[in-house]
C-alpha positions in Angstrom: 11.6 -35.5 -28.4 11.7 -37.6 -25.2 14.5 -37.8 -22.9 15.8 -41.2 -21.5 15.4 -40.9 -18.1 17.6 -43.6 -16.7 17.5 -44.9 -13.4 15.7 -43.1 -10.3 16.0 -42.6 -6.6 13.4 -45.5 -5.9 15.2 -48.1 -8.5 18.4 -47.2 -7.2 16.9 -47.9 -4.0 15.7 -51.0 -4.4 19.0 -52.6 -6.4 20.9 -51.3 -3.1 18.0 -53.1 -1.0 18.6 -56.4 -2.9 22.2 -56.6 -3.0 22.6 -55.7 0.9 20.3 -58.7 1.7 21.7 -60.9 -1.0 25.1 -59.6 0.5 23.9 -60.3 4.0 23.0 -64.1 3.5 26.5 -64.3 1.9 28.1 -63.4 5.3 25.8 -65.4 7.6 26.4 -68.6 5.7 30.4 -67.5 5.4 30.6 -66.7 9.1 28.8 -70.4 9.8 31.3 -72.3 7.5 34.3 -70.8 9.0 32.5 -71.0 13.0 32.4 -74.9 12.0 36.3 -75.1 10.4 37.7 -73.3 13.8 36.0 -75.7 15.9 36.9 -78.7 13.9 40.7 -77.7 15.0 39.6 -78.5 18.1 38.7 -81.9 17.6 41.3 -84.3 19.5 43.3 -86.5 17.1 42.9 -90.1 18.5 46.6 -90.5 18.6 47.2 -87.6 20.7 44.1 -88.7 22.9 46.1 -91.7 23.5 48.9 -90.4 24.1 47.3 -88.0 26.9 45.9 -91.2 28.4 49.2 -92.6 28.8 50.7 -89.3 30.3 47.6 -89.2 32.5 48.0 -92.6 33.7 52.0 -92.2 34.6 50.7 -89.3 36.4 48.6 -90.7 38.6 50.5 -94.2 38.8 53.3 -91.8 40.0 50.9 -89.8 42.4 52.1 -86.5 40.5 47.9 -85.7 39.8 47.1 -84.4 43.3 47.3 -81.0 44.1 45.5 -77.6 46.0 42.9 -75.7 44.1 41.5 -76.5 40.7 44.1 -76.9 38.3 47.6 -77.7 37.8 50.1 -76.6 35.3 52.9 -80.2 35.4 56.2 -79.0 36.0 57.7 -81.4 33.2 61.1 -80.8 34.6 60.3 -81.9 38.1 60.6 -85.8 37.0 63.5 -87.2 35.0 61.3 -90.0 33.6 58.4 -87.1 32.9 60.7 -85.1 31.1 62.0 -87.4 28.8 58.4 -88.8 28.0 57.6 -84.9 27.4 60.6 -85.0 24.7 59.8 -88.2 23.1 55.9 -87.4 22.7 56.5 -83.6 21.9 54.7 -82.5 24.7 54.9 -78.6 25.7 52.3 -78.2 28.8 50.3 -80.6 31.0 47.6 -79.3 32.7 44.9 -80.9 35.3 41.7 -79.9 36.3 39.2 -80.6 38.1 35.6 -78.6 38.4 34.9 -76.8 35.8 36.8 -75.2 32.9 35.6 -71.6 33.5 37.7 -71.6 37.0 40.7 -71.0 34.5 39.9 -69.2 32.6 39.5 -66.1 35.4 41.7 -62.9 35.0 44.2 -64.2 37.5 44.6 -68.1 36.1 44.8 -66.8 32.7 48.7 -65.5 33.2 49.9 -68.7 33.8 48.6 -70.0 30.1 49.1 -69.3 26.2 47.2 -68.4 23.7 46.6 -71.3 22.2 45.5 -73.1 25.1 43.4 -70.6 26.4 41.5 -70.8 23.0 41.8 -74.8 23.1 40.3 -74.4 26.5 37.1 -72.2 25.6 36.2 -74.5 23.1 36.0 -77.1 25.5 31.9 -78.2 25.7 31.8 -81.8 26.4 33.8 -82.5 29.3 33.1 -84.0 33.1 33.2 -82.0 36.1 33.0 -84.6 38.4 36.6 -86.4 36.7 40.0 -84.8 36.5 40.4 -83.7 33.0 44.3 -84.2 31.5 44.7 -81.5 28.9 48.2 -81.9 27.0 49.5 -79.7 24.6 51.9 -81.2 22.0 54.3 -78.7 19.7 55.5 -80.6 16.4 58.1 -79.4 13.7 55.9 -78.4 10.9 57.0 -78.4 7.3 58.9 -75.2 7.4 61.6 -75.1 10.2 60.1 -71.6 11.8 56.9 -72.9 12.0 55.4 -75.2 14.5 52.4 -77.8 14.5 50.3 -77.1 18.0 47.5 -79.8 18.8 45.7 -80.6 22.1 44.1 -83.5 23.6 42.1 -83.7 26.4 40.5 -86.7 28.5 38.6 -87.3 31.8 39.6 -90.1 34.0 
């Protein structure tokens, strides 16, 4: 009488083989859909990129856009006429640059910004170094009270 062997080391070996590649492919193509939702986030709203070019321009039209170094966090509470736009567009932080991004994101420049901005700001790709870039930061009441809505908007002038 013959004995049923059932599986063996190599068959085993070779189902493990073909579910870690078929697992593998899983990942990579997971890891690329979710790479592509996070930086969709990022993409400005055109309402909000208007709204940063009217901020922008009442910056400069009120000379508050020149400044030492390479970037500038807006003191919103500085101008009385600033402030109140800040409250009626929902606007947290202004900040200016000009250069580079990467200049701000250095150990010592990072202290001075959230989370959420430094991550708006390393997504940044397409942007003009030659221009001062306006990056605004708007905070919206999101559908439950604790929670808030954070979007960004950024534009070269």
């Amino acid at each position: 009488m013959k004995k049923p062997n059932g599986f063996i080391l190599i068959e085993t070996i070779v189902v493990i083989t073909i579910l870690s590649v078929g697992l593998i492919s899983l990942y990579a193509s997971y890891n690329l859909i979710l790479t592509k939702a996070v930086g969709r986030s990022y993409y400005d709203n055109v309402d909000y990129v208007y709204k940063t070019y009217m901020v922008s321009r009442y910056l400069i039209d009120t000379n508050q856009n020149d400044f030492i170094g390479n970037y500038k966090v807006v003191d919103l509470t500085s101008d009385n006429n600033l402030n109140n736009i800040a409250t009626n567009l929902n606007i947290e932080k202004i900040y200016i640059v000009k250069g580079t991004y990467t200049t701000i994101t250095t150990p010592a420049n990072l202290l001075q910004l959230d989370g959420s901005s430094i991550s708006y700001i390393k997504a940044l790709t397409n942007y003009d170094e030659t221009k001062t870039n306006y990056i605004v930061k708007f905070v919206e009441a999101g559908p439950d009270p604790v929670l808030k809505v954070i979007n960004f908007a950024s534009i070269a002038i």
